[in-house]
C-alpha positions, -999 to +999 in steps of 0.1 A: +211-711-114+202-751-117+197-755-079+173-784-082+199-808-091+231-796-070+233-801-033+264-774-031+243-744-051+229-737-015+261-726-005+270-701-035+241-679-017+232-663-054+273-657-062+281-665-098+301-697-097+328-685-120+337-654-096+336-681-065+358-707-084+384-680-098+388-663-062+392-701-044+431-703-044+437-670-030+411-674-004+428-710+003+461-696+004+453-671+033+431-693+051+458-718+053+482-688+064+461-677+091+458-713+103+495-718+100+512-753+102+511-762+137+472-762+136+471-776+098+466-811+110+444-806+143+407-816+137+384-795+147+361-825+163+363-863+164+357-877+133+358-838+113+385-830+084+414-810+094+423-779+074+448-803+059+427-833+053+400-805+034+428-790+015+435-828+003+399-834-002+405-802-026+428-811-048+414-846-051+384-828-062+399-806-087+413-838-106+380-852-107+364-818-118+391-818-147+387-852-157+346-842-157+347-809-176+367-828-203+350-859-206+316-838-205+330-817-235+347-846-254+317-870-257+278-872-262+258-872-231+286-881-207+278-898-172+297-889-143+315-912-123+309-906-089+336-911-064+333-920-023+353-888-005+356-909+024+376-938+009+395-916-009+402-889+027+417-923+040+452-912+028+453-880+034+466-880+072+502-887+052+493-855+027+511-828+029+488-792+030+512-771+009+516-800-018+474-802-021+470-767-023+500-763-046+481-791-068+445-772-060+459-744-072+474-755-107+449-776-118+423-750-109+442-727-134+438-753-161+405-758-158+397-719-160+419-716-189+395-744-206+364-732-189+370-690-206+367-711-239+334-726-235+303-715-261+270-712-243+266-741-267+288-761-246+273-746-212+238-765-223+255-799-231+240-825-214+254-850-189+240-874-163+250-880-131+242-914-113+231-897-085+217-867-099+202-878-132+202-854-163+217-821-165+239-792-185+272-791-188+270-761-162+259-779-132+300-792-130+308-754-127+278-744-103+286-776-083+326-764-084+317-731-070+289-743-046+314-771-036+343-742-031+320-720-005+313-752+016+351-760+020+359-723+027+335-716+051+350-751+072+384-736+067+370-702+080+354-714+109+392-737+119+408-701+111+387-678+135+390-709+167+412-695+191+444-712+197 
């Protein structure tokens, strides 16, 4: 694992990160079930994401991760663009939750399509993030995983708060 540089490796609690990122939909899916769509769009506390808003976030993410994993592959020693959640979360109280999970969902796919094809080779590439500074092409897929567990476990604790 490559904890030093990834803030969301914390929350993979020593799971590999392509076992968490494969099992994400599902786990979405039924958490978004269990919450159900009168409760979708309630915020847990001022100023916290709704399940909604966090299955937006989600699929936001997902595009970026795509656009990441490709870049990273395509060109030598890549640097992330970073992105600010918060000015992006600002549409998201129009989003629809079955739409961004729908799009979670699919692009996720993609990206494990591309990400059973990569050597160990490829794993090791290096990339910087602004933020971050240097790293392997693996950090994007621990910080996937890692960034997976710490929207699941929100969702969680919305799904098991009483009506």
């Amino acid at each position: 694992m490559l904890h030093g540089m990834n803030p969301y490796a914390v929350h993979l609690e020593g799971r590999d990160p392509r076992d968490v990122i494969a099992s994400t939909p599902q786990q979405l899916q039924q958490l978004a079930d269990r919450i159900g769509p009168r409760r979708i769009t309630d915020a847990p506390a001022p100023g916290k994401w709704s399940a909604r808003d966090i299955l937006c976030h989600l699929a936001d993410c997902e595009i970026v991760f795509a656009f990441r994993l490709r870049q990273a592959l395509a060109e030598d020693h890549h640097v992330i663009q970073p992105f600010d959640q918060n000015l992006w979360a600002k549409t998201y109280g129009v989003g629809d939750a079955a739409a961004a999970l729908a799009t979670f969902t699919a692009v996720r796919a993609w990206n494990l399509a591309l990400l059973i094809s990569v050597t160990p080779e490829q794993l090791r590439k290096r990339v910087t993030h602004p933020e971050r500074g240097d790293m392997p092409f693996d950090a994007i897929v621990e910080t996937m995983g890692g960034h997976d567990r710490n929207h699941v476990k929100q969702l969680e604790r919305i799904a098991e708060t009483p009506l």
